[in-house]
mmCIF file as gemmi writes it, N, C-alpha and C atoms, coordinates in Angstrom:
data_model
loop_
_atom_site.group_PDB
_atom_site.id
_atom_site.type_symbol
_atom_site.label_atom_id
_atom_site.label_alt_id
_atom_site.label_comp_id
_atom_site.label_asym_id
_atom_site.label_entity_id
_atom_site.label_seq_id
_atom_site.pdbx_PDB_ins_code
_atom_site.Cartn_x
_atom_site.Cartn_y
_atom_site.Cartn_z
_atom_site.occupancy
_atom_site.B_iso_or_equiv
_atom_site.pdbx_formal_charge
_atom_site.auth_seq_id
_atom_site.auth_asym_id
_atom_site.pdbx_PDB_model_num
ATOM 1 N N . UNK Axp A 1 ? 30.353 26.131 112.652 1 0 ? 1 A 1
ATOM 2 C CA . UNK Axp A 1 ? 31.525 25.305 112.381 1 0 ? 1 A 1
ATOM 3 C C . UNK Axp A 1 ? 31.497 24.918 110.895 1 0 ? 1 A 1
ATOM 4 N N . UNK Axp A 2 ? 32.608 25.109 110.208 1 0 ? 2 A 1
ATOM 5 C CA . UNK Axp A 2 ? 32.762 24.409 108.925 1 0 ? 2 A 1
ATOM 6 C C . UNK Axp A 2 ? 32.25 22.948 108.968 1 0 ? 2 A 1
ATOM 7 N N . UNK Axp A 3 ? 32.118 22.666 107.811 1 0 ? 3 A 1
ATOM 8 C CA . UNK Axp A 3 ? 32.369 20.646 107.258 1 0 ? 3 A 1
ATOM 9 C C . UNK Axp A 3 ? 32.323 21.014 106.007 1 0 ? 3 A 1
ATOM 10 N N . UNK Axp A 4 ? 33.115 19.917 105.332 1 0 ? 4 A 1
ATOM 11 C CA . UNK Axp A 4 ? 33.042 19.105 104.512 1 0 ? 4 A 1
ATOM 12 C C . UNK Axp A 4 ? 31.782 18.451 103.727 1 0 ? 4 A 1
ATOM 13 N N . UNK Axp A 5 ? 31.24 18.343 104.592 1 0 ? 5 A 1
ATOM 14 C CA . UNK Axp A 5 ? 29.722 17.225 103.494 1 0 ? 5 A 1
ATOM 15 C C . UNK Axp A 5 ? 28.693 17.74 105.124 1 0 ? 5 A 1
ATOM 16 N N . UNK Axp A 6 ? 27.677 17.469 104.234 1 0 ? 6 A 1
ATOM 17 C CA . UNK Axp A 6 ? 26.762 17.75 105.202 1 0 ? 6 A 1
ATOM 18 C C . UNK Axp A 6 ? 25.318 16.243 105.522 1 0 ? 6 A 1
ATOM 19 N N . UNK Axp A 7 ? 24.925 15.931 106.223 1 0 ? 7 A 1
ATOM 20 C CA . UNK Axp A 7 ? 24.128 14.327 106.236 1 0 ? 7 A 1
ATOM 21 C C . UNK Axp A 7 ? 22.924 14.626 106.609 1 0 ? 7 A 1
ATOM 22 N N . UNK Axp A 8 ? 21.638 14.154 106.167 1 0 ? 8 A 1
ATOM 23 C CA . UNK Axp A 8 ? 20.297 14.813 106.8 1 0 ? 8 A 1
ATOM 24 C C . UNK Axp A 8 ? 19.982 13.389 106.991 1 0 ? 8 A 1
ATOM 25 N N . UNK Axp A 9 ? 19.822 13.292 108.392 1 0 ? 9 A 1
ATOM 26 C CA . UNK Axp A 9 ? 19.233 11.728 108.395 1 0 ? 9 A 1
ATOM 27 C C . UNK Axp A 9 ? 17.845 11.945 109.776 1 0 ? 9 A 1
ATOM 28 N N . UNK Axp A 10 ? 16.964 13.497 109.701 1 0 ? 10 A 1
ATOM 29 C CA . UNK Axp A 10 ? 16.257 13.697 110.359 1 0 ? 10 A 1
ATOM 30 C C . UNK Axp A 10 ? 14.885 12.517 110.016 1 0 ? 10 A 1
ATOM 31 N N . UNK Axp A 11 ? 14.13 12.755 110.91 1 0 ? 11 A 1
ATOM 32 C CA . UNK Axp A 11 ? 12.97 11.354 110.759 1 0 ? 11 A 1
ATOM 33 C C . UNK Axp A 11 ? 13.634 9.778 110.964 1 0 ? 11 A 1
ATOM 34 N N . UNK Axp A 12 ? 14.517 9.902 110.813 1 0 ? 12 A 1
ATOM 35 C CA . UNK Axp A 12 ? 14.964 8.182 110.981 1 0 ? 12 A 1
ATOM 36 C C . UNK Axp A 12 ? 15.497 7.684 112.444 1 0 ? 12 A 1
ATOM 37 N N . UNK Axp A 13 ? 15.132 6.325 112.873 1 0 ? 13 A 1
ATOM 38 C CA . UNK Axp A 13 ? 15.446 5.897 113.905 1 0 ? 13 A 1
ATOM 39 C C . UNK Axp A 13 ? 16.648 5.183 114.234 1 0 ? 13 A 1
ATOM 40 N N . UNK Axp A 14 ? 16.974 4.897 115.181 1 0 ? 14 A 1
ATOM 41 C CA . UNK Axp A 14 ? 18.304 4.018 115.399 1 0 ? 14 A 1
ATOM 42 C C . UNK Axp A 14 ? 18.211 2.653 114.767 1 0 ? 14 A 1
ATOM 43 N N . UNK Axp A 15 ? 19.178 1.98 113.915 1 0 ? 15 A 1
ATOM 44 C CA . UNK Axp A 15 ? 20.03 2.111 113.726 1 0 ? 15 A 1
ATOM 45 C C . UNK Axp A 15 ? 20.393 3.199 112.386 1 0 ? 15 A 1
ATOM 46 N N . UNK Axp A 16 ? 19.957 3.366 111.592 1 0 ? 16 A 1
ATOM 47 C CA . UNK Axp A 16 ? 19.995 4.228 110.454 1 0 ? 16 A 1
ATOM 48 C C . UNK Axp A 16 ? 20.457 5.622 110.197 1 0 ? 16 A 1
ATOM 49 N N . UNK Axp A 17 ? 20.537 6.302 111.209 1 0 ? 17 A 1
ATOM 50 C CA . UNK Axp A 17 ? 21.328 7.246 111.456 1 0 ? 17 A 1
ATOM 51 C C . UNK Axp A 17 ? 23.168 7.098 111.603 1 0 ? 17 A 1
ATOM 52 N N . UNK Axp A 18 ? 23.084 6.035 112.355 1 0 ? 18 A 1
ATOM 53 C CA . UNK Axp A 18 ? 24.313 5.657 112.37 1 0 ? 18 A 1
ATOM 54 C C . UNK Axp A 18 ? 24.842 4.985 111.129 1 0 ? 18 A 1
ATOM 55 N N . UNK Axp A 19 ? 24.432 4.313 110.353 1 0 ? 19 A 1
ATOM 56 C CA . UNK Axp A 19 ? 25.066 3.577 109.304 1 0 ? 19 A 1
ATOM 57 C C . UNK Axp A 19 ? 24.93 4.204 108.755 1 0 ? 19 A 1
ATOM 58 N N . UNK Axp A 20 ? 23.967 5.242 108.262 1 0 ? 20 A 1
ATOM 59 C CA . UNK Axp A 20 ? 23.944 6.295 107.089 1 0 ? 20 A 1
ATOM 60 C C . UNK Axp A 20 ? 25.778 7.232 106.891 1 0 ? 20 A 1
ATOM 61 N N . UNK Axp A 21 ? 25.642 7.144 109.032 1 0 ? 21 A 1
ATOM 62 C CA . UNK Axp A 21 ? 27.106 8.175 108.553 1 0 ? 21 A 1
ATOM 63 C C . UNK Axp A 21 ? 28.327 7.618 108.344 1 0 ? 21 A 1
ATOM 64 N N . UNK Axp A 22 ? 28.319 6.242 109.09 1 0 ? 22 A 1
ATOM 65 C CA . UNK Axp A 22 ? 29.431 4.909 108.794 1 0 ? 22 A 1
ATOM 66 C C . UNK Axp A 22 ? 29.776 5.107 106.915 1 0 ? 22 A 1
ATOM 67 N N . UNK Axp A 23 ? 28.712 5.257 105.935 1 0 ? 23 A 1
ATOM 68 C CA . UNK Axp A 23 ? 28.623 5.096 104.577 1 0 ? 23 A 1
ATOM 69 C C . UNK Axp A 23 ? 28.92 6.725 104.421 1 0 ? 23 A 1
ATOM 70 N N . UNK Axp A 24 ? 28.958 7.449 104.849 1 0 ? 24 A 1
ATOM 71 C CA . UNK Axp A 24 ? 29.236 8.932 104.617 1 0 ? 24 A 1
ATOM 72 C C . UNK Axp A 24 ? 31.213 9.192 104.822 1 0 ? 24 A 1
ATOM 73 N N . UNK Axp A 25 ? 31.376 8.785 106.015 1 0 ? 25 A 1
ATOM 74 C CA . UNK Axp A 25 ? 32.404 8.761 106.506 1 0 ? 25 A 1
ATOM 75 C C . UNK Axp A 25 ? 33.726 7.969 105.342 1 0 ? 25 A 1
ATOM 76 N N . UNK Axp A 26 ? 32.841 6.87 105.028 1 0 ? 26 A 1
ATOM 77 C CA . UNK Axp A 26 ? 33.692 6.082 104.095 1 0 ? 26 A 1
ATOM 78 C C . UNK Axp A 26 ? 34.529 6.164 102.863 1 0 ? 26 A 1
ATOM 79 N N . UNK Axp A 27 ? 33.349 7.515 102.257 1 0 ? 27 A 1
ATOM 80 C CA . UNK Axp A 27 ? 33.724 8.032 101.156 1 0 ? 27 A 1
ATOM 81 C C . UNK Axp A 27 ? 34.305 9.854 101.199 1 0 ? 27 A 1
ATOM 82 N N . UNK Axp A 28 ? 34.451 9.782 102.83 1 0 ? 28 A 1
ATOM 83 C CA . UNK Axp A 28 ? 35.338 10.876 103.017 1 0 ? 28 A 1
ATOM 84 C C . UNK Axp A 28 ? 36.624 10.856 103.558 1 0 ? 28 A 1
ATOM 85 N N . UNK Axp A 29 ? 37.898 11.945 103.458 1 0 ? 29 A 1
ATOM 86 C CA . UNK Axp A 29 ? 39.412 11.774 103.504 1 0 ? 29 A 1
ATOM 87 C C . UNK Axp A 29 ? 39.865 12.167 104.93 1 0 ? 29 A 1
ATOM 88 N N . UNK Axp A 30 ? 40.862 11.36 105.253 1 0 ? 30 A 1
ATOM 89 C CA . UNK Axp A 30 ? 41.344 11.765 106.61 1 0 ? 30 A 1
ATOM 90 C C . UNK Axp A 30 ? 41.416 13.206 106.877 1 0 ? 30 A 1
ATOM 91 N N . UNK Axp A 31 ? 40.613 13.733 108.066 1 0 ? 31 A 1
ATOM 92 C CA . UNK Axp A 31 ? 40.651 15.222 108.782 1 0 ? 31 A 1
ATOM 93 C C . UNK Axp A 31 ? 39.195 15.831 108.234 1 0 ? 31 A 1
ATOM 94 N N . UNK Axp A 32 ? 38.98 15.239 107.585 1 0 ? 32 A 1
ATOM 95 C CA . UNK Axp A 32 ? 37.191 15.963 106.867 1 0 ? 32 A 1
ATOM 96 C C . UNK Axp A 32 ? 36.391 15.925 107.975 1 0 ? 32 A 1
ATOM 97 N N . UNK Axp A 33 ? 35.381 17.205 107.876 1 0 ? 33 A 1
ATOM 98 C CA . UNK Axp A 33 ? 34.303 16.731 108.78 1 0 ? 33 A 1
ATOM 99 C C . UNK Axp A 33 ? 32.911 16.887 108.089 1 0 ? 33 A 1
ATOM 100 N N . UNK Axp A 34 ? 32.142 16.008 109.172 1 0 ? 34 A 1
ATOM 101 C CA . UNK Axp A 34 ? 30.891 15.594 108.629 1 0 ? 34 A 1
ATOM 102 C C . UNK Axp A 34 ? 29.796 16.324 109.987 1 0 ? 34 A 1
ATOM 103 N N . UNK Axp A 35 ? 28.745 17.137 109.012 1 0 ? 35 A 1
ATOM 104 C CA . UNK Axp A 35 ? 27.355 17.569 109.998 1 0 ? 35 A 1
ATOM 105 C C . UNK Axp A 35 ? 26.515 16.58 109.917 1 0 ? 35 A 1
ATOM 106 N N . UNK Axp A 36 ? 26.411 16.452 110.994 1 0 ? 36 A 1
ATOM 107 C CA . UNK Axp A 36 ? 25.144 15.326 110.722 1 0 ? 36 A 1
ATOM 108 C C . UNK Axp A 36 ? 23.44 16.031 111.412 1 0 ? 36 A 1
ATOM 109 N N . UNK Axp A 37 ? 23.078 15.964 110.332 1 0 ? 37 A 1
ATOM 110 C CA . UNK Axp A 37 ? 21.177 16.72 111.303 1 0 ? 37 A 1
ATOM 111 C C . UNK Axp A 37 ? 20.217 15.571 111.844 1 0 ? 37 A 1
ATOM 112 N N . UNK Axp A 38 ? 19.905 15.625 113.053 1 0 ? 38 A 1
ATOM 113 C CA . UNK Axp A 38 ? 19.19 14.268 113.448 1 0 ? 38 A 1
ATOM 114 C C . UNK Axp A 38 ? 18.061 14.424 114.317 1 0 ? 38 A 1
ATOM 115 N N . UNK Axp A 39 ? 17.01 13.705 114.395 1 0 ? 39 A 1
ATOM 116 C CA . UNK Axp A 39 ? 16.036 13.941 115.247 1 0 ? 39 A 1
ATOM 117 C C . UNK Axp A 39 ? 15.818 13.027 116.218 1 0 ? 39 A 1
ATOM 118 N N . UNK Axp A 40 ? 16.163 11.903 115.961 1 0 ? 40 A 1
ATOM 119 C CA . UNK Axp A 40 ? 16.19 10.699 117.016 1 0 ? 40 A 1
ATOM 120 C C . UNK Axp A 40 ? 16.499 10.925 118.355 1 0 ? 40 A 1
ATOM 121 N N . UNK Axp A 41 ? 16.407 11.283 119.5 1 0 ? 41 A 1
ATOM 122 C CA . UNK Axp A 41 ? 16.941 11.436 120.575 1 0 ? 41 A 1
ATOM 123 C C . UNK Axp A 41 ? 18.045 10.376 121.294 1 0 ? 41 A 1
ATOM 124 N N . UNK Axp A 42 ? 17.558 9.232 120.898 1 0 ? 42 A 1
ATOM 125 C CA . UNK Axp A 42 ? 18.801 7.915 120.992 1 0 ? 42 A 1
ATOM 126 C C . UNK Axp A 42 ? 20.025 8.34 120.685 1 0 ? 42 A 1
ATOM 127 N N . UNK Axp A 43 ? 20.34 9.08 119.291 1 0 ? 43 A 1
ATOM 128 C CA . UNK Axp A 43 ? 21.197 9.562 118.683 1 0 ? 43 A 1
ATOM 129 C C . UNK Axp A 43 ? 22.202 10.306 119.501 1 0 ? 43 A 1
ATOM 130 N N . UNK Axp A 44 ? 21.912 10.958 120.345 1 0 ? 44 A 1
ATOM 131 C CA . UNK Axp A 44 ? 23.209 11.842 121.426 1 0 ? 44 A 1
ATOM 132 C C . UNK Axp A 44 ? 23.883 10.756 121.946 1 0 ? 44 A 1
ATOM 133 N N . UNK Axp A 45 ? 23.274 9.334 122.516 1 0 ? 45 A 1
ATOM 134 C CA . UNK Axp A 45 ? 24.287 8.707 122.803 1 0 ? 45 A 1
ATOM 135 C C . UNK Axp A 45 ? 25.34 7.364 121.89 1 0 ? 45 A 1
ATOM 136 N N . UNK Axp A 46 ? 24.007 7.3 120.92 1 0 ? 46 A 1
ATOM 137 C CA . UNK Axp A 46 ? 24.766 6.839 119.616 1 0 ? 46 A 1
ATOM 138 C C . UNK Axp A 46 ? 25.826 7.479 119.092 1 0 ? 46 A 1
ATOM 139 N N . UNK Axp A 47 ? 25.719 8.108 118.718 1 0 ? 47 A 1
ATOM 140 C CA . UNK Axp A 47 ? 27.014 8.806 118.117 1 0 ? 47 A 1
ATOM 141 C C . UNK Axp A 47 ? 28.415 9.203 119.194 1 0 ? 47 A 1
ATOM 142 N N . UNK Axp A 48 ? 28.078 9.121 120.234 1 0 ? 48 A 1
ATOM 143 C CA . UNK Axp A 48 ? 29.225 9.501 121.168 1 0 ? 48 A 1
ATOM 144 C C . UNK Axp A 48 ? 29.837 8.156 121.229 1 0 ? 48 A 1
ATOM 145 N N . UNK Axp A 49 ? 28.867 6.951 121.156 1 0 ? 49 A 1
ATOM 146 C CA . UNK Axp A 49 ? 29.591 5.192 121.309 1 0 ? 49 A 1
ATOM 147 C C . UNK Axp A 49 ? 29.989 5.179 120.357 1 0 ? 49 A 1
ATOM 148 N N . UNK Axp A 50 ? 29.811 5.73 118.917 1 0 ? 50 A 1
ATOM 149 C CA . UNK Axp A 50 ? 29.709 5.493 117.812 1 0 ? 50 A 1
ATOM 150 C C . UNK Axp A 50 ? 31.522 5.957 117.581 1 0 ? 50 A 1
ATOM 151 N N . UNK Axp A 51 ? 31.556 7.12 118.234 1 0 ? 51 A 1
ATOM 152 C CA . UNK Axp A 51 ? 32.954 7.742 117.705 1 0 ? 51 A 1
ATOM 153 C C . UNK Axp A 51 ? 33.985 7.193 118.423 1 0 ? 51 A 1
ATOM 154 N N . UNK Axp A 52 ? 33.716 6.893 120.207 1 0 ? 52 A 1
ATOM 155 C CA . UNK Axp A 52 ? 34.504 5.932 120.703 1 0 ? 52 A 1
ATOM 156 C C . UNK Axp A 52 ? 34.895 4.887 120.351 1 0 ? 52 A 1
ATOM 157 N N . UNK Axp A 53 ? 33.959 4.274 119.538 1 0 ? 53 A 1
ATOM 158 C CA . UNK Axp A 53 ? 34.379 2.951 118.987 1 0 ? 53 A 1
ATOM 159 C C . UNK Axp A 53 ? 35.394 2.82 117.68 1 0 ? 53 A 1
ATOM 160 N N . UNK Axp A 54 ? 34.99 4.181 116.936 1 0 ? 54 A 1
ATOM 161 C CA . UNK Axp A 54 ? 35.37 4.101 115.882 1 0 ? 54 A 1
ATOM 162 C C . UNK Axp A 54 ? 37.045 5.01 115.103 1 0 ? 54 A 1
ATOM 163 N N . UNK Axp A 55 ? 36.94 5.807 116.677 1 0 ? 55 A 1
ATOM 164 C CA . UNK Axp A 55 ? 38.519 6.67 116.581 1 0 ? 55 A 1
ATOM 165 C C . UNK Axp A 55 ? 37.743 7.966 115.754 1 0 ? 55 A 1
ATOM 166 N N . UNK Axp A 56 ? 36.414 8.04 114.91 1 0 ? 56 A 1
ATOM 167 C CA . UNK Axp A 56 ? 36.049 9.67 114.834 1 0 ? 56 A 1
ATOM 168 C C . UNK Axp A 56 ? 36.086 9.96 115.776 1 0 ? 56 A 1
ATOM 169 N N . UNK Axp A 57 ? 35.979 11.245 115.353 1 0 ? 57 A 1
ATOM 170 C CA . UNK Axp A 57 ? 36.058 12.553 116.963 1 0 ? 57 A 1
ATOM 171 C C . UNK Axp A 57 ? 35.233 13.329 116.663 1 0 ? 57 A 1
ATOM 172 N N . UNK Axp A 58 ? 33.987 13.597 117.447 1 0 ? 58 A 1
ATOM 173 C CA . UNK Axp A 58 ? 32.952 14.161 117.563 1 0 ? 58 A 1
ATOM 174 C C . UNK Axp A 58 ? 33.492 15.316 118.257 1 0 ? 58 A 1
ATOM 175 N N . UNK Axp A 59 ? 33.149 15.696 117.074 1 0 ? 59 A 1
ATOM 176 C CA . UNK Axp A 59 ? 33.673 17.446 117.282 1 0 ? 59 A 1
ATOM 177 C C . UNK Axp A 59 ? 32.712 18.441 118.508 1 0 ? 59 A 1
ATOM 178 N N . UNK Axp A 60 ? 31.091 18.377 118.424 1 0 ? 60 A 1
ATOM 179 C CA . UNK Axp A 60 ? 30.394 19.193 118.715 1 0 ? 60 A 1
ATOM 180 C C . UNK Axp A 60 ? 29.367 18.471 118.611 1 0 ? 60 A 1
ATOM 181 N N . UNK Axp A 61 ? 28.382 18.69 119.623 1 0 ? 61 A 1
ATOM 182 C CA . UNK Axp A 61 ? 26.863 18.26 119.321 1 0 ? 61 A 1
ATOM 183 C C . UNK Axp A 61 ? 26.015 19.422 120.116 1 0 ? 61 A 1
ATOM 184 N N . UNK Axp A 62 ? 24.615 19.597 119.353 1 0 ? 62 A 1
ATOM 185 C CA . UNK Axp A 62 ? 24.254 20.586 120.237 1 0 ? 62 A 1
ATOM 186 C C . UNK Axp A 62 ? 22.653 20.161 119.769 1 0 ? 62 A 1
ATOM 187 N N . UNK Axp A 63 ? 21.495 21.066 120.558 1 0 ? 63 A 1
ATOM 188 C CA . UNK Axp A 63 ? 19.372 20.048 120.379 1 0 ? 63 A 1
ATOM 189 C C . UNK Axp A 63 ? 19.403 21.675 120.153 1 0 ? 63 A 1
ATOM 190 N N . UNK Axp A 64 ? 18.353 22.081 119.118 1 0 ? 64 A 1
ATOM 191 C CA . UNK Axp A 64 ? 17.425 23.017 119.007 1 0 ? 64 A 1
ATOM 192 C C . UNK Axp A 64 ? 16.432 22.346 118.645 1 0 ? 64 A 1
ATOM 193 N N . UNK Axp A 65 ? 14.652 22.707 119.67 1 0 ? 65 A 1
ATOM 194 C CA . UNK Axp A 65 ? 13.706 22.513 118.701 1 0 ? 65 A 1
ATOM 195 C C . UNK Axp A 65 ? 13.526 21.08 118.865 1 0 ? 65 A 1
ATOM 196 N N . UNK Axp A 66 ? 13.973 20.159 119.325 1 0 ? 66 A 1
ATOM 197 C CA . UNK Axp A 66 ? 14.098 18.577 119.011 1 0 ? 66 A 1
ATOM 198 C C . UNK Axp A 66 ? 14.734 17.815 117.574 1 0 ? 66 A 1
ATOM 199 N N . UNK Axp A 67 ? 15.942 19.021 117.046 1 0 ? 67 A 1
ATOM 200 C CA . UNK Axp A 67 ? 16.921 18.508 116.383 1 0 ? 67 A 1
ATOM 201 C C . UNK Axp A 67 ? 18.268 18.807 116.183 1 0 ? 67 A 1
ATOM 202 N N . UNK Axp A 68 ? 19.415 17.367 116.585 1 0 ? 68 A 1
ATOM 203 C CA . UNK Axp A 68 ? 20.521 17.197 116.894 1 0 ? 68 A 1
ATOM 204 C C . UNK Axp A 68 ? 21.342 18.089 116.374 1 0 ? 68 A 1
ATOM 205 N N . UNK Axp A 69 ? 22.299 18.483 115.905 1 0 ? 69 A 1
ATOM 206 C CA . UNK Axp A 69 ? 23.779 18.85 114.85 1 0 ? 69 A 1
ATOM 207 C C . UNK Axp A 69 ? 24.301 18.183 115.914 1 0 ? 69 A 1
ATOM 208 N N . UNK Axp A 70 ? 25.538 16.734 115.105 1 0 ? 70 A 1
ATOM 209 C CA . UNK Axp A 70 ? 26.731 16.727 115.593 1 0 ? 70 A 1
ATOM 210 C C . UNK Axp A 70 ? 27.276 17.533 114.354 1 0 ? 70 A 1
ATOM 211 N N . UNK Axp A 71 ? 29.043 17.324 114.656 1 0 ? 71 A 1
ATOM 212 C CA . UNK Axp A 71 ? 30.032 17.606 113.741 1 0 ? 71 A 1
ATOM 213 C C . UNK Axp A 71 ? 30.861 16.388 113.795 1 0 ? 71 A 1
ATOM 214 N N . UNK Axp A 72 ? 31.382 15.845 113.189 1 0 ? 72 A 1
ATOM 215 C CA . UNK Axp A 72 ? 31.997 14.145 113.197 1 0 ? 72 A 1
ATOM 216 C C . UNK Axp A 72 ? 33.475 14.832 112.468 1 0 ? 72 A 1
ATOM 217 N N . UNK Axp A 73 ? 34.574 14.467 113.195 1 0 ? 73 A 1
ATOM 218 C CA . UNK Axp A 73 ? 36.157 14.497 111.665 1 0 ? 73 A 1
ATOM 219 C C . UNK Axp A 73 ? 36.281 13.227 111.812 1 0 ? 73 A 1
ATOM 220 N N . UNK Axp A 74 ? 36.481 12.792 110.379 1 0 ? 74 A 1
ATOM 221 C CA . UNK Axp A 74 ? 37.084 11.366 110.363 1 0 ? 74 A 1
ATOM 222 C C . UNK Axp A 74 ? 38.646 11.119 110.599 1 0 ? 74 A 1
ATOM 223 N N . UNK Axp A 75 ? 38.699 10.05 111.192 1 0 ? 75 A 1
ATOM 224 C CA . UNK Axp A 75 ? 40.098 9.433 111.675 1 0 ? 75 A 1
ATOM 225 C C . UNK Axp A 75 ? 40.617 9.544 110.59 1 0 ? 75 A 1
């Protein structure tokens, strides 16, 4: 899948993954998307509350190996 910007926030725990992309998202334009690489396992359901809450739309998520790719478009 294409994106826009790409986010490595592997090694880090909850919450920091998430605010890393909250601050990613911020400085990107309506319809962009964002990869995010993650290792946290919390993270599959973080980011799914994360986009519900927030009107992103989590494009795709998928685990190789014990690490995440979502794809995030911003609202």
């Amino acid at each position: 899948m294409n994106c826009d910007r790409e986010l490595d926030v592997r090694g880090l725990t909850c919450p920091l993954p998430i605010l890393r992309t909250k601050k990613s998202l911020v400085d990107m334009n309506t319809g962009e998307v964002l990869k995010i690489m993650a290792t946290d396992p919390g993270s599959v359901i973080d980011f799914q509350v994360f986009a519900d809450q927030t009107g992103h739309e989590l494009l795709s998520l998928s685990e190789a190996a014990g690490e995440f790719i979502f794809f995030m478009k911003k609202r």
